[in-house]
Backbone as CSV, one residue per row, in Angstrom:
resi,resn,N_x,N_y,N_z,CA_x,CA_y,CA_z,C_x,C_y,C_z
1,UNK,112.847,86.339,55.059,111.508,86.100,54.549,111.435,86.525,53.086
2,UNK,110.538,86.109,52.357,110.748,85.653,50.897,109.715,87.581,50.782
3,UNK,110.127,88.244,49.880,109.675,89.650,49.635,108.342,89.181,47.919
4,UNK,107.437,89.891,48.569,106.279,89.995,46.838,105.610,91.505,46.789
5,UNK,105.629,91.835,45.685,104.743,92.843,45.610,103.117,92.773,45.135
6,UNK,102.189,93.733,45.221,101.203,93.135,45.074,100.447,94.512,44.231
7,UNK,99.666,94.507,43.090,98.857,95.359,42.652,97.591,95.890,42.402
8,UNK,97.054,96.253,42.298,95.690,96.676,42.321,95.093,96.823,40.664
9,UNK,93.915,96.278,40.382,93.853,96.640,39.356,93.615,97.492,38.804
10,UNK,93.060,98.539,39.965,92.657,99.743,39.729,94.113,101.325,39.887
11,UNK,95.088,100.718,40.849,96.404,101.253,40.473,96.803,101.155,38.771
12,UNK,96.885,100.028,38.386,97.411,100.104,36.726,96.023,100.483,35.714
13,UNK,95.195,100.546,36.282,94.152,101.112,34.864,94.046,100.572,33.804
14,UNK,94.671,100.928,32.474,94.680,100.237,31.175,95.650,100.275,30.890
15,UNK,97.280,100.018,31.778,98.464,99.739,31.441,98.344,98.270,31.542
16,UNK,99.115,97.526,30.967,99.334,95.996,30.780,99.954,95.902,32.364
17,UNK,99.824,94.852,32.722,99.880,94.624,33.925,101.596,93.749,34.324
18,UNK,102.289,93.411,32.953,103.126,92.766,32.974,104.454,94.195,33.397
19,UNK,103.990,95.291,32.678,105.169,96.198,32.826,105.618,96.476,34.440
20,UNK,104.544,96.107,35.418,105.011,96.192,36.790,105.732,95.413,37.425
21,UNK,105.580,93.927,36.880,106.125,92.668,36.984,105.934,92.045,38.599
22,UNK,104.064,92.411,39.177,103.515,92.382,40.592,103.422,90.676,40.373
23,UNK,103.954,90.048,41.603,103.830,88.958,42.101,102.507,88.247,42.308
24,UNK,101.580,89.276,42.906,100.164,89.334,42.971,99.347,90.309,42.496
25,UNK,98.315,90.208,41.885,97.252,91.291,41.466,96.108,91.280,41.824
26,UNK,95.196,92.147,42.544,94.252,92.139,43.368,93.070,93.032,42.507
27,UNK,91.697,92.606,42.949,90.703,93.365,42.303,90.892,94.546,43.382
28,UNK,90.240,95.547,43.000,90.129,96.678,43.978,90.751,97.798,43.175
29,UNK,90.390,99.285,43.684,90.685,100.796,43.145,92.179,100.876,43.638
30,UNK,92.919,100.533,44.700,94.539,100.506,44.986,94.452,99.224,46.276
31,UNK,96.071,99.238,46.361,96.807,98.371,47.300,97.126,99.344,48.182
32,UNK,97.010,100.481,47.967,97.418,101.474,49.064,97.440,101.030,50.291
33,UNK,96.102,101.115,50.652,95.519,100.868,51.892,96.021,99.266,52.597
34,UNK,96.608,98.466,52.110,96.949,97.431,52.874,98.828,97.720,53.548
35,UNK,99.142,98.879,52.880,100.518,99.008,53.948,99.988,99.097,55.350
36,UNK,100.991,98.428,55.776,101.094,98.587,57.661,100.228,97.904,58.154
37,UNK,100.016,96.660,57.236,98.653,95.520,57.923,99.128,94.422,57.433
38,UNK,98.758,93.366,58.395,99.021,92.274,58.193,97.414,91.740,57.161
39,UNK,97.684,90.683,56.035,96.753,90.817,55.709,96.612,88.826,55.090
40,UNK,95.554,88.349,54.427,96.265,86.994,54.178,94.970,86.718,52.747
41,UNK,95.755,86.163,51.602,95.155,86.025,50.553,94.842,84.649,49.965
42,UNK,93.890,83.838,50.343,93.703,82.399,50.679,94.477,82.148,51.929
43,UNK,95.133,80.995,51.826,96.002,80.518,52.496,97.470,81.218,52.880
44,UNK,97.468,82.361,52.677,98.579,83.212,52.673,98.936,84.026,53.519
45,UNK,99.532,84.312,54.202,99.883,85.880,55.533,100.498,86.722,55.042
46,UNK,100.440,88.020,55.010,101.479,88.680,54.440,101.283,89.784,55.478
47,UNK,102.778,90.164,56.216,103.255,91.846,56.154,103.403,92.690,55.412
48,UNK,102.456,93.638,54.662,102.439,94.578,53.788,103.346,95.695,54.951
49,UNK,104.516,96.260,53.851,105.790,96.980,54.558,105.815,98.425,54.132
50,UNK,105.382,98.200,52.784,105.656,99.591,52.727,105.030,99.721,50.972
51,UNK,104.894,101.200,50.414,104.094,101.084,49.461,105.667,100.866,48.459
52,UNK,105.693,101.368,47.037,106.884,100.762,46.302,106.744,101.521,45.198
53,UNK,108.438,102.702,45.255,108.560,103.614,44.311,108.966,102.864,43.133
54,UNK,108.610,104.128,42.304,108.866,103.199,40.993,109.588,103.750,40.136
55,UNK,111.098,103.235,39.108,111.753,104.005,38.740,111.718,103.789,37.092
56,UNK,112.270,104.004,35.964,112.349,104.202,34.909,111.976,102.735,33.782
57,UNK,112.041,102.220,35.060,112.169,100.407,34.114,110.371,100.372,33.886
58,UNK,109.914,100.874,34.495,108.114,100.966,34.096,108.029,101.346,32.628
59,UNK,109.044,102.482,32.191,109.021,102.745,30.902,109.559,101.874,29.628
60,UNK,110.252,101.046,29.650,111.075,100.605,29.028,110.277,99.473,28.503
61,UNK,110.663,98.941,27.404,109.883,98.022,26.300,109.941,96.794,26.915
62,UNK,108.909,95.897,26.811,108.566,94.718,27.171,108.807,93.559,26.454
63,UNK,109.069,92.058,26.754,108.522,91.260,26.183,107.123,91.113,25.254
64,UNK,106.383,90.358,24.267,105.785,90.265,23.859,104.742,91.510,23.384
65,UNK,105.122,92.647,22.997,104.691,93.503,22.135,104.702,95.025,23.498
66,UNK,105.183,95.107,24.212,104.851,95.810,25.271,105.906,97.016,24.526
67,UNK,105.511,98.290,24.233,106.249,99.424,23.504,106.911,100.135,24.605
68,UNK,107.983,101.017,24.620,108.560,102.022,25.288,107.333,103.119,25.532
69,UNK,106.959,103.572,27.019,105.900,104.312,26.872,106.408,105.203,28.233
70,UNK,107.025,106.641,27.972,107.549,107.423,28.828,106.328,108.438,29.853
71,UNK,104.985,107.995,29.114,104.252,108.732,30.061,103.854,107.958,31.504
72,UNK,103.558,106.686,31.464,103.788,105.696,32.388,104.408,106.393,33.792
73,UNK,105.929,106.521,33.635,106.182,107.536,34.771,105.827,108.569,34.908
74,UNK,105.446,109.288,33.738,105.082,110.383,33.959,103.975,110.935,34.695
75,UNK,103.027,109.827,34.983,102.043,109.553,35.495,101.644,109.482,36.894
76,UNK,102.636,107.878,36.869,102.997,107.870,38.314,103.527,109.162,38.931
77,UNK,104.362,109.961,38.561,105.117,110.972,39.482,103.640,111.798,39.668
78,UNK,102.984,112.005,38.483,102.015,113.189,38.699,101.048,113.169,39.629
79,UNK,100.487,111.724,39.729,99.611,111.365,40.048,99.828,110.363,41.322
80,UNK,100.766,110.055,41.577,100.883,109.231,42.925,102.086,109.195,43.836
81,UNK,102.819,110.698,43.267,104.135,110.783,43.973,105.009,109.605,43.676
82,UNK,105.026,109.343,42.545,106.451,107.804,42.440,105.941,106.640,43.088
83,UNK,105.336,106.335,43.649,104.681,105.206,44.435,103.206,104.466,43.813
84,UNK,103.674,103.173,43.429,102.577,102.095,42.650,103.016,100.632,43.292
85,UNK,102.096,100.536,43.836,101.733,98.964,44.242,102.270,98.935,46.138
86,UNK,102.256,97.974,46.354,102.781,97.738,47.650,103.995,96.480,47.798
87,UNK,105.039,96.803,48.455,105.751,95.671,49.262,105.230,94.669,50.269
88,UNK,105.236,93.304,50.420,104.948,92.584,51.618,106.136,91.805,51.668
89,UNK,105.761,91.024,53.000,106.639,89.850,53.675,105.818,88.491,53.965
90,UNK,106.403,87.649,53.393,105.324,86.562,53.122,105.638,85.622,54.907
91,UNK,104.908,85.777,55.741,104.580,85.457,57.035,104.079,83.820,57.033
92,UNK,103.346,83.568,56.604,102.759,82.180,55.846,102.507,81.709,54.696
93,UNK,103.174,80.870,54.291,103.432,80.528,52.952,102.178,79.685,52.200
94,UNK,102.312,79.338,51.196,100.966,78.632,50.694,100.781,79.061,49.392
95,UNK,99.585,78.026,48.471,99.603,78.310,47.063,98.173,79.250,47.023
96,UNK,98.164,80.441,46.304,97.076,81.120,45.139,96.419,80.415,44.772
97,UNK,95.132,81.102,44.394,94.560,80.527,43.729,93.421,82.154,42.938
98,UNK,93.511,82.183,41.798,92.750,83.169,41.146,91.944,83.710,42.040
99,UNK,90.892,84.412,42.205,89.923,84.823,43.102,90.021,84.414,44.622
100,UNK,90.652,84.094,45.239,91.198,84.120,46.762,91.035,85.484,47.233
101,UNK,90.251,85.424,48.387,90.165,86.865,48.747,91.325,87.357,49.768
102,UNK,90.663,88.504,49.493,92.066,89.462,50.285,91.298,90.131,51.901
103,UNK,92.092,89.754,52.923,91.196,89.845,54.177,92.577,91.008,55.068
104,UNK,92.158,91.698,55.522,93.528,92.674,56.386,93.055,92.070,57.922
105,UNK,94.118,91.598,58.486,93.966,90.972,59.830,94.199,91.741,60.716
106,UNK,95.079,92.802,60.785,95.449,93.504,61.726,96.461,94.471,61.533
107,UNK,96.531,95.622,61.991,97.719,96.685,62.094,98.961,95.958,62.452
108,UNK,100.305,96.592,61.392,101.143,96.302,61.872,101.995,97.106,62.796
């Protein structure tokens, strides 16, 4: 099964959203809360698996003006134990669409 991660906009704050490089980005304060649920975003199913540590490449300079910024992890570790965004398993496939809501169907 095809693996995506997914973010919160309220996980990245006022970091650029590209340095995570999330498959999906969701309105809401975190993605936390959708590990261990099946959940589906439009037309979409997903097994959310597990949340998703994060290692040094968060820091490191970006495409299109994105600077080396070492507090980034520093952050994450302080503030969320190494762990930003969530893992899923894409269960039913299908296209996005901007504002598609996000619905949790059931415990996994």
């Amino acid at each position: 099964r095809t693996q995506v991660s997914i973010v919160a906009t309220g996980d990245i704050g006022d970091w650029d959203v590209r340095r995570f490089r999330p498959n999906i980005v969701i309105d809401g304060d975190t993605a936390d809360g959708l590990d261990g649920h099946r959940v589906r975003i439009g037309p979409v199913v997903l097994d959310v698996v597990k949340r998703i540590d994060r290692c040094v490449m968060v820091t490191r300079p970006q495409p299109d003006g994105i600077d080396r910024d070492l507090e980034v992890l520093r952050t994450i570790r302080r503030e969320r134990e190494m762990l930003l965004a969530v893992g899923a398993l894409v269960v039913e496939p299908g296209p996005l669409r901007v504002g598609d809501p996000v619905t949790v169907l059931s415990r996994l």
